[in-house]
N, C-alpha and C positions, 0 to 999 in steps of 0.2 A: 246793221239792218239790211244793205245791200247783198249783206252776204250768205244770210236765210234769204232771202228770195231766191236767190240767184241758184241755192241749195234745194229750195224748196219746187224751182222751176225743173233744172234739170231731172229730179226725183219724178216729178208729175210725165216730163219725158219719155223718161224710162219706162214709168207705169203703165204710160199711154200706148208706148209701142209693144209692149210686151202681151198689153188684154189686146190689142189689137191684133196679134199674129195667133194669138189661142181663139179669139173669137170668128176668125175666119177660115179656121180650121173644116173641112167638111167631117160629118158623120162617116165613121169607117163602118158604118152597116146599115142596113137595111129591114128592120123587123118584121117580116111577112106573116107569122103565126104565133103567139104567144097564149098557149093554153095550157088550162088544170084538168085533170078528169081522175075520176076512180077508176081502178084494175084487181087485176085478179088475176096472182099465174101461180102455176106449178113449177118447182127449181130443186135438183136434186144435188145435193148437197156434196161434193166429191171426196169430201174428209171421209165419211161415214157411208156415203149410200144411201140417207135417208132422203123421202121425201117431201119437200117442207110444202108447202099450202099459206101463199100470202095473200093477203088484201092490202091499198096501200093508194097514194094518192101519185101521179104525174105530172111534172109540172113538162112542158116543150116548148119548146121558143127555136124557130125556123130563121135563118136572116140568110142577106144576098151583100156577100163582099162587092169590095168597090171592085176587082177582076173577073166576077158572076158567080164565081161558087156560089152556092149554099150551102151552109150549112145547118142540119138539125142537132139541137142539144135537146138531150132528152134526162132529166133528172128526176128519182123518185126514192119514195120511202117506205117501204112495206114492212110489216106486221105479223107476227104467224107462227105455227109450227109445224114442227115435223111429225112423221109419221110414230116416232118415241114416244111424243107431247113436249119435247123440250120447244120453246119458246124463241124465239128470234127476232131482230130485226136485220132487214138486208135494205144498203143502199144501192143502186142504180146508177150511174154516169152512162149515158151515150153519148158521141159523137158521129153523125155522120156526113161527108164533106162531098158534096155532087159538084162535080169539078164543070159540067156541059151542062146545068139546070135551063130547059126545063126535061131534058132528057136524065132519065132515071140513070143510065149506066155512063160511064162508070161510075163509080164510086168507092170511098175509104167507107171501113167504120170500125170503132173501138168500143165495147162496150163492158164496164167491169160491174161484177157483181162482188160486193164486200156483207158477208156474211156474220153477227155475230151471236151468237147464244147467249140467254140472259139465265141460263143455268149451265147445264155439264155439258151442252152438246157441242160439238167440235164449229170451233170457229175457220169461216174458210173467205179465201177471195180467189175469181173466175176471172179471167180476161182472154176476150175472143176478139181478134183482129183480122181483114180484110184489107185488101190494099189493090187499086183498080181493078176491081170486079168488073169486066164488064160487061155481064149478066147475059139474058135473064135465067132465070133456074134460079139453085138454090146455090147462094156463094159457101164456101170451103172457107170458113172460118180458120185461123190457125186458134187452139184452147188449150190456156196455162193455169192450172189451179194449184195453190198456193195452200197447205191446211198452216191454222195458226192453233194448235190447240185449244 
């Protein structure tokens, strides 16, 4: 009997110290903006040349590292076609990381466009990349388009 306790004690120990050092953990961020909205853009397609015409929804969520960054993620799903009528969906990922917030410059940003056709039309993925911009004008994106048949 002494010797489930005694088991049962050190165990409750363990458990104890271990939520203890997870629950005193601080939050590594900061969520400053976390919003939805509908869009609408134009996106030319670099497999083909066509150009596609989406609608589609935004999700973005803003946050402030424990070092000050922020960063914006900007996540979306659009709908649409091209100028053929072939069909598509294209996903969205951004990132952009303001290293001196609340100053706009510099900053990184990655933004990929995954493109796919829901019939013949050529499937594609875009990726445009910056790396401390520090602005303002128009930043010199480096753009890699990938055709996936």
């Amino acid at each position: 009997m002494s010797r489930k306790l005694i088991v049962g004690a050190v165990f409750a120990l363990i458990l104890s110290l271990t939520s203890l050092g997870l629950g005193s953990r601080s939050a590594s961020a900061e969520v400053t903006n976390n919003t939805r909205f509908p869009w609408t853009l134009s996106l030319v397609n670099p497999c083909n040349g066509l150009t596609l015409t989406l609608t589609g929804e935004v999700h973005m969520v803003w946050y402030t590292t424990p070092d000050g960054h922020t960063i914006m993620r900007y996540n979306a799903r659009y709908t649409g076609t091209d100028t053929a009528g072939a069909e598509y969906i294209v996903k969205v990922r951004r990132v952009m990381d303001h290293d001196q917030w609340p100053s706009m410059f510099p900053f990184d940003d990655l933004i990929v466009y995954e493109g796919v056709s829901l019939g013949k039309g050529e499937n594609f993925q875009v990726t445009l990349t910056v790396e401390d911009w520090p602005g303002p004008g128009s930043p010199a994106y480096a753009v890699e388009s990938v055709c996936r048949g």
